[in-house]
PALUMVEX-788384 format. One record per residue (C-alpha): x, y, z; residue in one letter. Coordinates in steps of 0.1 Angstrom, whole numbers, plus 5000, padded with zeros to 4 digits. Layout:
REM PALUMVEX-788384
XYZa...
//
This chain:
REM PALUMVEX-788384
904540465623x906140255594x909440175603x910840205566x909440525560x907040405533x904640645522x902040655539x899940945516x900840805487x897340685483x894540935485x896341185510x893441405514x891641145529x893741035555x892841075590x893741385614x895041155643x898641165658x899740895649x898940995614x900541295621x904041105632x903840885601x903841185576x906841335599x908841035596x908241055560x909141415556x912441345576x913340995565x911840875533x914040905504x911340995479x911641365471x907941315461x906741165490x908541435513x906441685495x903241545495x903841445537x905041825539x901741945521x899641755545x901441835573x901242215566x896742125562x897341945598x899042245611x895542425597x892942205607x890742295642x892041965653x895142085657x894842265683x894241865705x896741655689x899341935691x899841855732x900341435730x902841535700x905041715730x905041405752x908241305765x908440955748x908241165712x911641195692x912541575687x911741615657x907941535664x908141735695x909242005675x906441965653x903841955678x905342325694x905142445658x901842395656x900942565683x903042855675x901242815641x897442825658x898143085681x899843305652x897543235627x894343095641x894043325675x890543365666x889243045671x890043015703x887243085729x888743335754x887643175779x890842895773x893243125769x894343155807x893942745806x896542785773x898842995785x899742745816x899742495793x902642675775x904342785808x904342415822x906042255790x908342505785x909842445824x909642075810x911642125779x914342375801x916842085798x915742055762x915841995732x916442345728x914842365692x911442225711x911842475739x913042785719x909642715695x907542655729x908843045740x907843225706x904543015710x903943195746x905443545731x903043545699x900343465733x901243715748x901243975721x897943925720x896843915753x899244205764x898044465781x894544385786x894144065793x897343965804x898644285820x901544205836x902743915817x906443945824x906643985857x904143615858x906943495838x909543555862x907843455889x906843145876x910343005863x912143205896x909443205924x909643445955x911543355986x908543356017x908243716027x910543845996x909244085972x909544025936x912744185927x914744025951x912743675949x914643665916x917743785932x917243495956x916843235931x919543395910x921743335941x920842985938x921942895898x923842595898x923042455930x920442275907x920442155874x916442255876x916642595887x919842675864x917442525834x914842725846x916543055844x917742965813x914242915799x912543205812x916043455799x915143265766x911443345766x912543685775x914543715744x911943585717x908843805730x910344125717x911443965683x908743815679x906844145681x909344275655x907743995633x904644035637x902644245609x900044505628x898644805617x900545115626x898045205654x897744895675x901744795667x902545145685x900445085718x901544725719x905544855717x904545085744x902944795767x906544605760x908944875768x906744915801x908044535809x910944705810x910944745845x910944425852x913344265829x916244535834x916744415868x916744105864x919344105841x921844335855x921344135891x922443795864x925243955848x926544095885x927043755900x930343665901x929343275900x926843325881x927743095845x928743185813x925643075798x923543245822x925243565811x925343525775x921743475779x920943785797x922843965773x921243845739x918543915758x919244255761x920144315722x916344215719x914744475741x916544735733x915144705697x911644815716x913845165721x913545135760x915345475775x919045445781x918545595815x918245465853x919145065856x919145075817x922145275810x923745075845x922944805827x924544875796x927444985815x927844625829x927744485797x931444635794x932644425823x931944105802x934344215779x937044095800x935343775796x936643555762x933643345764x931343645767x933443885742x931943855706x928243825725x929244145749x930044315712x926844255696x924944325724x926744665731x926944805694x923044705690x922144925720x923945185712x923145205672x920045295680x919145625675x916445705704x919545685720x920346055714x917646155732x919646055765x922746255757x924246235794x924345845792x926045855756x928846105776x928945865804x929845565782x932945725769x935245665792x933845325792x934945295755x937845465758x938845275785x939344975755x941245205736x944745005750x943244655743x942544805706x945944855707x947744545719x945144335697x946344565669x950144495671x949544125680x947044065650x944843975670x941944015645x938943935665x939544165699x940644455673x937344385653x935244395684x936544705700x936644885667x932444815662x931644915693x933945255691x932645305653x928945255667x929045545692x931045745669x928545735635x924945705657x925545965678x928146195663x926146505660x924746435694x928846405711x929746715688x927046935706x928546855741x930547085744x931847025777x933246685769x934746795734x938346635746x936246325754x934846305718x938246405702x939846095723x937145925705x937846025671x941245955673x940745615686x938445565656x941445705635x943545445650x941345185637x941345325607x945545275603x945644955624x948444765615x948244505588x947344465549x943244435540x942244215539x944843925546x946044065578x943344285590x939544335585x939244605607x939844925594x937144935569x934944915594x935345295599x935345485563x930845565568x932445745602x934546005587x931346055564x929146105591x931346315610x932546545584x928446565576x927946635611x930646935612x929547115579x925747125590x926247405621x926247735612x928947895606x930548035638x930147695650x931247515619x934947755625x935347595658x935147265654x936947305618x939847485638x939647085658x939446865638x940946925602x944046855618x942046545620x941346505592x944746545573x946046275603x943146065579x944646115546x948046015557x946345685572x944445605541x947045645519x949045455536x946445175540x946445195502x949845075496x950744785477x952444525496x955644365483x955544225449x956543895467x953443935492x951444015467x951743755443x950743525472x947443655477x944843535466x942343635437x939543735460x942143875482x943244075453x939444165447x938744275484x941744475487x940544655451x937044745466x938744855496x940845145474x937845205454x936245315490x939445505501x939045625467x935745775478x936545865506x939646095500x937246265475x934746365497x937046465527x938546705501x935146875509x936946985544x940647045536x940247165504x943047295480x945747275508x945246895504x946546875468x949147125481x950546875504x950546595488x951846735454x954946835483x955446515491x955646355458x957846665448x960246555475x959946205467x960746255434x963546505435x965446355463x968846165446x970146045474x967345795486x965045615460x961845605469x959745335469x957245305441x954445215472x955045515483x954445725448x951545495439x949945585467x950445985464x949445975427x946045715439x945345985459x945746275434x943446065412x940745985440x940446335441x940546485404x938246245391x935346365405x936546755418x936847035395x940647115400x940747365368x941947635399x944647405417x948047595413x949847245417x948347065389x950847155359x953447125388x952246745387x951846695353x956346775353x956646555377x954846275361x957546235333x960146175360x958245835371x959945505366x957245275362x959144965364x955644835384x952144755365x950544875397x952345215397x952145195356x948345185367x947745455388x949545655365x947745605334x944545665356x945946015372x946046115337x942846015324x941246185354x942946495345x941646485308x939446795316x942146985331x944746915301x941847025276x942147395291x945847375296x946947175255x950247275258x950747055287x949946765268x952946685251x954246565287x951746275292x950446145256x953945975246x953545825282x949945695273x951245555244x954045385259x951445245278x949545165250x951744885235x951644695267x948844405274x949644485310x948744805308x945244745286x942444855306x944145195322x945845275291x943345225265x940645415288x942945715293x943545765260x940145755253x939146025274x941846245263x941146215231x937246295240x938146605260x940846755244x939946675210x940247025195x943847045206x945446715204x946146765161x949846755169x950246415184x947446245164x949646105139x951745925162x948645805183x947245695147x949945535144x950245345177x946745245178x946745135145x949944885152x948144775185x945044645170x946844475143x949244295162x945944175187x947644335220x943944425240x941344225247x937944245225x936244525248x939444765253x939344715210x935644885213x937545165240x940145205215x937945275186x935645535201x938545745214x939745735176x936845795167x937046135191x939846205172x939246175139x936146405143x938046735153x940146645118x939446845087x936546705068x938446665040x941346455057x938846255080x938445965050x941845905043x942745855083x939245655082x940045425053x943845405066x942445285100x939945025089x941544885059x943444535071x940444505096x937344515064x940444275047x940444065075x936444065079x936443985040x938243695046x935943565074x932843675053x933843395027x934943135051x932442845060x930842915093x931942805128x931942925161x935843105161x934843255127x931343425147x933743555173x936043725147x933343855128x931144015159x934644145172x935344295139x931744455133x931944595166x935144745163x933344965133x930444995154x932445185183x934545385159x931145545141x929545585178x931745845183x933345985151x930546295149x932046585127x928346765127x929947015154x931947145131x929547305108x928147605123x925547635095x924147265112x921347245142x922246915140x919446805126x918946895093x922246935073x922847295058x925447145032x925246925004x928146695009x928546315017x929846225054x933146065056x931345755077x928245735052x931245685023x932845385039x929445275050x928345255014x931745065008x931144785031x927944695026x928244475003x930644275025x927944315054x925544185027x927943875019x928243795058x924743775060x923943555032x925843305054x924643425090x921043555085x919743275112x922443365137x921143625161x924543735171x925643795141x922943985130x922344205161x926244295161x924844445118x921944615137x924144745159x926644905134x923945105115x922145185147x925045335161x926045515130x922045645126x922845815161x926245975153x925246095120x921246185124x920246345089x923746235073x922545915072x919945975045x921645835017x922045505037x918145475045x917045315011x919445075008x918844985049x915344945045x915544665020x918444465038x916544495067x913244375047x915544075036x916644015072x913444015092x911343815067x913943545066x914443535101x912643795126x915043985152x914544225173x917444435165x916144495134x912944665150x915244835172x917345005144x913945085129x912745295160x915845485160x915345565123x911945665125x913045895157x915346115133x913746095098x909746115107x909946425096x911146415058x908946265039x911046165012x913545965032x910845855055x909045655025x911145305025x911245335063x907245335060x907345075036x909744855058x906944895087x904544775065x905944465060x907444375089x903944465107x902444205084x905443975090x905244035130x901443935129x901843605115x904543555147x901443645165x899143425150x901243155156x901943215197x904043495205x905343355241x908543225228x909343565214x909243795242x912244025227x910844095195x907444135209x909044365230x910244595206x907444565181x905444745205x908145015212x908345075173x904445115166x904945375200x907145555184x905545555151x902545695166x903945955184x906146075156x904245985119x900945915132x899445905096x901345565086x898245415104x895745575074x897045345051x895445055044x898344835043x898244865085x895944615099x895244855130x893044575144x895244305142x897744545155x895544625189x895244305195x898844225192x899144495220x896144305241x898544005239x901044185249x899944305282x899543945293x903443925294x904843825323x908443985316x907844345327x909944505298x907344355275x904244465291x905644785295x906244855263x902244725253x901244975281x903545255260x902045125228x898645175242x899345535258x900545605223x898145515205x894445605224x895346005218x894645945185x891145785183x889846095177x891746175144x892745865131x889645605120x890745325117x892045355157x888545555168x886945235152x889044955170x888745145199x884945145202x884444785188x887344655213x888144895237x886044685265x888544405257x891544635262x889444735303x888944375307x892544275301x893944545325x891844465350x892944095347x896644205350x895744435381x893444195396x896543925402x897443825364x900544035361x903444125384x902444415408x905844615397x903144645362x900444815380x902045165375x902245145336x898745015338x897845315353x899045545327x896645335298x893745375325x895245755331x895145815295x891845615285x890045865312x891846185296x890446125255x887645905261x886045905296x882745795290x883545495268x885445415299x883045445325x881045245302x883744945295x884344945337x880844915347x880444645322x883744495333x883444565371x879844395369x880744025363x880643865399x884443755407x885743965383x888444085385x889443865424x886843705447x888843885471x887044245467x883344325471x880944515447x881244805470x885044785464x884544765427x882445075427x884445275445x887345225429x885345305398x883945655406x887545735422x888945655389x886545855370x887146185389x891046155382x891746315349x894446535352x896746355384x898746105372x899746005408x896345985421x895645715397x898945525406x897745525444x894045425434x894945145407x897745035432x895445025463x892544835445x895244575430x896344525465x892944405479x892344245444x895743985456x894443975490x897844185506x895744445525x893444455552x889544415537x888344715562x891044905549x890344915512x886844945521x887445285537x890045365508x887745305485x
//
């Protein structure tokens, strides 16, 4: 080996020798040599080594005790790697000589390294997978008695006891019963790992869990030796953890043994390992097939319940953690299970309440405990679990445990408080984040136990705030009302409470809150918004909580809740809220001039206006519109003639999509009855289309300094495209003068926004032909502009390739005759879709696939499309058999399927021709699949013409042996 780690493949690496010391060299330079290049290339050639049949000699002198570790590490890789891999090449008759090859080194390497030894176990467990049951037939019990042999005259069982006795009296036997608990635990993970067909995976799991019997005692006869080390027991029960993932029945020794697991508990070396090893065995759910054993371990857990409770008082986190997974484990697996015994209901309901406890344990989440979260998915599960018996059952245990459950919502809110505003201002910002998510599930979780305690819940705690808020003498804390009104809203915002006799009862109270807090401020702007729906059937309520939003309002504090609740009552309550629109006008107005919200609560802002204004009186709606957006179209006229820079962008895109959100919303069509919302049944201009017309030329001036600023010009797009959805037909007068900016726009400088506010266009005005014409010529010519982009290499321009293909789609569906003219090059146009099935970004390729779906209907009414279809629909076969073969992601291979789908429904035998011609070409479309394949998968195509999904499953199976991820047999017999 070069001392200096110089490279040693740097010349003609291919070429260099198979030998070991080769072998260390290229080791040494993959750990030592400095050369990121040289690293790779020794780690390529090392990964060939690892390959070659000589591997499976120079793999033994790598493990000699004179190697460093890191080669010896290598050399047990490799023959995990061979056996793994490369099982077949070895004769059978070696594979009794291999295995005591493996068993030998591996009582070698018991004193380590342990990275060597651990890789020497999985090499004898991936052995053993394949040489258990047959050949190998009692492969753990050899194990044991190899690493632990009999006493003379002993039987097997207690030959290990005997050596077990005997662990550290001698380092040798201590390693040794190390290694073999070791082995022990990789053979059933590495049968977790391994990928087997369903058949053989099941009879092998069977063959493991009957090695059961040996291991189980074993272990428990480890873990009951009072002298026996820590390591010894840690060992035995990670070992455990393993096995019990091969569902071996927790009855007999097995559930002993898991009860002796709970004795390590005790233990503070053993603890977190006891933990894991406990919740893993009892998460799994064969469990519940052994309901006696899950009733016998409940005293067992309950028996922690005091520890849970010291370790809760004294903060200590990790004890509190443990005991809480372990009771929470039991508790969600097996709930249903434990509910059904009915004999040991007080046993269950010990159980519950011990989970309850976790749920309230003392301490702020997250900086003082962890803990309680751990338990929400239980009251889920539970509550789950109660609703599904039948009803005479369901009264029972309802009659338990909604006592229960009200003992829950008292926890959680009070988990939900706010700690001081001194603590708090010491936390954190991902404190402040965790402890956010945390609500957010609280939050959920208050709404769904509503589910259980139904109205009485809002009853009580509309009580309690009552009584918190009327009571003089003591001022309550604003924790305290935060956390009521958190709850109110957890529960409103997703539950119809139109029947709750307490809401208007709350909204009174509201008014009398002090919000001297921004968290309280908070949940109060959000109880309102979440009773928007309720206020819209109750109006006359809302003069008690507006002039509270719009205090609100004026505060940056205040932004997100405020702005969003007043959005939402101006959505749902619309109709009524004509009193207090001029002072909200008014308010809002002030706010966005003096610059008090942030960019995005502007947009918020705007579309709740916009709410507004549209339940106006047509006639007023233009003043309160031209009002509204004057000093903002001032402002943007002032940016429009400034010289560019980057601030001046920022204003202008904030300003444009201001307008935007106002005109998403601001829909008056509802209120002409006459109107299907379509077609307009009166003559008269649209408020929005009036101060469109008036701001174009402003648009137009930003332009003329912006037109190569994508930003710029996608927040324009997005202005008209949002006003084209809000005002469908009442755009019409817009359309001519759109079509030529646009025309300006995408010949100087191609977007993809344009194309987009195109689509949307053609969506709503396909169908009158008078307003339709400038949209048809504005396809023209940005066709014949998109096909020089094209001819020029289309990869840097995924977006717009994107939705060029969604706009001819949507074209063909909706004015299929555009493609009679002769101004539409259809060929150049099917072979801009051929190019763009090649994409590798799925959106793209999808949208091809649409384009194609689209358009193959109409080959048999539209020439120009049957022509290119029967001079080039072979190329169109050939290309999606590329992308299915391996040439395009395999998340493609359903849209593919819908062109193949659709090319069988309208034109079959052109298919069948174009697929034998394609399938025919040896390689084509893998090496990996045969000409019987091929032809299978073509008559199976063939007969599918009318079920979509049978095509998914055919196209999908034959891409899968096309890219090699499926066994050959099996898409043989598929196919």
């Amino acid at each position: 080996m070069d001392p200096h780690g110089s490279s040693v493949l740097s010349k003609a690496p291919d070429l260099l020798e198979l030998t070991e010391e080769n072998v260390q060299s290229a080791l040494h330079q993959l750990y030592y040599d400095p050369d990121m290049e040289h690293k790779n290339m020794a780690q390529k050639w090392l990964s060939q080594a690892q390959s070659s049949p000589q591997a499976w000699q120079f793999c033994w002198s790598l493990l000699s005790p004179d190697k460093p570790p890191e080669v010896q590490f290598f050399g047990a890789s490799t023959i995990h790697s061979k056996i793994s891999r490369h099982w077949a090449d070895l004769p059978t008759d070696q594979h009794q000589t291999l295995r005591m090859q493996l068993l030998s080194h591996i009582s070698h390497f018991s004193t380590g390294p342990k990275m060597v030894l651990t890789r020497l176990c999985v090499a004898l467990s991936s052995l053993s997978l394949h040489t258990i049951p047959l050949s190998w037939p009692q492969a753990v019990a050899e194990m044991v008695r190899f690493f632990l042999p009999e006493e003379p005259g002993a039987g097997h069982q207690s030959g290990a006891g005997g050596e077990v006795e005997e662990v550290g009296a001698g380092m040798n036997t201590y390693a040794h019963c190390l290694a073999l608990l070791e082995l022990l635990t990789v053979l059933p993970e590495e049968f977790q790992s391994s990928r087997l067909p369903p058949g053989p995976r099941a009879q092998l799991k069977e063959a493991l869990a009957g090695e059961w019997a040996v291991v189980c005692p074993l272990l428990r006869q480890l873990l009951q030796k009072q002298e026996a080390p820590s390591q010894v027991k840690e060992r035995c029960l990670r070992c455990l953890s393993s096995w019990v993932g091969l569902d071996v029945p927790l009855q007999g020794d097995s559930e002993r043994l898991l009860q002796d697991c709970f004795t390590t508990l005790s233990d503070p070396e053993l603890f977190d390992t006891a933990v894991e090893t406990i919740v893993s065995a009892v998460s799994q759910p064969d469990c519940r097939r052994y309901p006696a054993a899950l009733v016998n371990l409940l005293p067992l857990v309950l028996g922690l319940h005091d520890r849970l409770k010291a370790a809760g008082m004294e903060g200590n986190k990790e004890t509190s953690h443990g005991i809480c997974r372990i009771a929470v484990a039991l508790g969600e697996t097996h709930s249903r299970t434990l509910l059904e015994q009915v004999h040991h209901w007080q046993d269950f309901l010990s159980l519950v309440n011990m989970i309850l406890f976790c749920t309230g344990i003392p301490g702020h989440y997250p900086v003082n405990e962890t803990t309680s979260s751990l338990t929400l998915t239980f009251w889920y599960t539970l509550q789950d679990d109660i609703l599904s018996f039948e009803k005479e059952k369901q009264a029972v245990y309802l009659q338990v445990y909604r006592p229960v459950y009200f003992q829950l919502v008292d926890v959680l809110l009070q988990k939900s408080h706010f700690p001081s505003d001194q603590e708090y201002t010491s936390w954190s910002l991902d404190d402040k984040e965790l402890f956010r998510i945390y609500r957010v599930d609280i939050s959920d979780t208050l709404m769904y136990v509503f589910e259980i305690l139904g109205a009485e819940l809002l009853s009580k705690l509309y009580d309690r705030l009552g009584r918190l808020l009327m009571d003089s003498e003591r001022a309550a804390e604003w924790q305290d009302i935060e956390a009521l009104l958190f709850g109110f809203q957890s529960i409103a915002e997703t539950i119809d409470v139109n029947y709750s006799d307490v809401i208007p009862g709350l909204i009174a109270l509201i008014p009398r809150i002090s919000i001297s807090n921004i968290q309280l401020a908070d949940t109060v702007m959000y109880t309102i918004g979440s009773l928007a729906e309720w206020l819209a059937d109750h109006p006359v309520m809302l003069g008690s909580v507006v002039p509270m939003v719009l205090q609100g309002l004026v505060k940056a504090e205040l932004s997100v809740s405020s702005v969003s609740t007043l959005r939402r009552i101006c959505r749902e309550c619309r109709h009524d809220i004509a009193p207090y629109a001029h002072d909200i006008m008014t308010v809002s107005q002030d706010v966005l001039v003096k610059e008090i919200h942030q960019s995005s609560q502007c947009m918020w802002l705007m579309q709740g206006l916009g709410y507004l204004m549209s339940a106006q009186p047509v006639d007023e709606i233009l003043g309160s519109l031209t009002s509204l957006i004057s000093p903002h179209m001032q402002t943007l006229d002032t940016l429009a003639h400034q010289e560019p820079s980057p601030s001046t962008k920022l204003s202008i895109v904030h300003f444009l999509g201001m307008l935007s959100s106002l005109f998403s919303t601001l829909d008056i069509r509802a209120q002409d009855p006459e109107s299907d919302g379509t077609v307009r049944a009166q003559a008269r201009i649209n408020p929005v289309v009036t101060v469109l017309e008036q701001v174009f030329t402003l648009i137009q001036t930003i332009l003329s300094k912006w037109l190569r600023d994508s930003e710029v010009v996608e927040a324009v797009c997005a202005l008209f495209e949002r006003s084209v959805k809000t005002l469908v037909c009442d755009f019409a007068p817009m359309v001519q003068k759109l079509s030529e900016m646009l025309g300006q726009i995408y010949t100087a400088f191609p977007q993809a926004s344009a194309l987009d506010l195109t689509c949307q266009m053609v969506r709503i005005f396909a169908g009158d032909k008078d307003t339709f014409s400038p949209i048809k010529c504005f396809i023209e010519l940005v066709t014949s502009t998109t096909l020089s982009i094209f001819k020029e290499g289309p990869s840097e321009h995924p977006d717009i390739v994107q939705s060029f293909m969604q706009l001819h789609a949507e074209v063909l569906k909706r004015k299929p005759d555009v493609y009679q003219s002769d101004h539409i090059d259809v060929k150049s146009l099917f072979y801009c879709g051929i190019l763009g099935l090649k994409f590798q970004e799925t959106p793209t390729a999808k949208s091809a696939c649409l384009f194609f779906t689209e358009l193959i209907p109409h080959g048999s009414d539209i020439l120009p499309i049957a022509q290119v279809l029967q001079r080039d629909g072979k190329l169109l076969i050939r290309t999606i058999l590329e992308a299915v073969g391996g040439q395009s992601p395999r998340c493609l291979t359903e849209h593919f399927s819908q062109v193949l789908f659709c090319l069988n429904r309208h034109c079959p035998a052109l298919l069948s021709q174009w697929l034998k011609e394609g399938l025919h070409i040896p390689g084509f479309p893998s090496a990996k699949v045969s000409e019987e394949q091929k032809n299978k998968f073509h008559q199976q195509l063939l007969r599918e013409q009318t079920n979509k999904r049978r095509v998914l499953e055919i196209v999908n199976e034959f891409s899968l042996c096309c890219r090699g991820l499926q066994d050959t047999t099996d898409c043989s017999s598929d196919y």
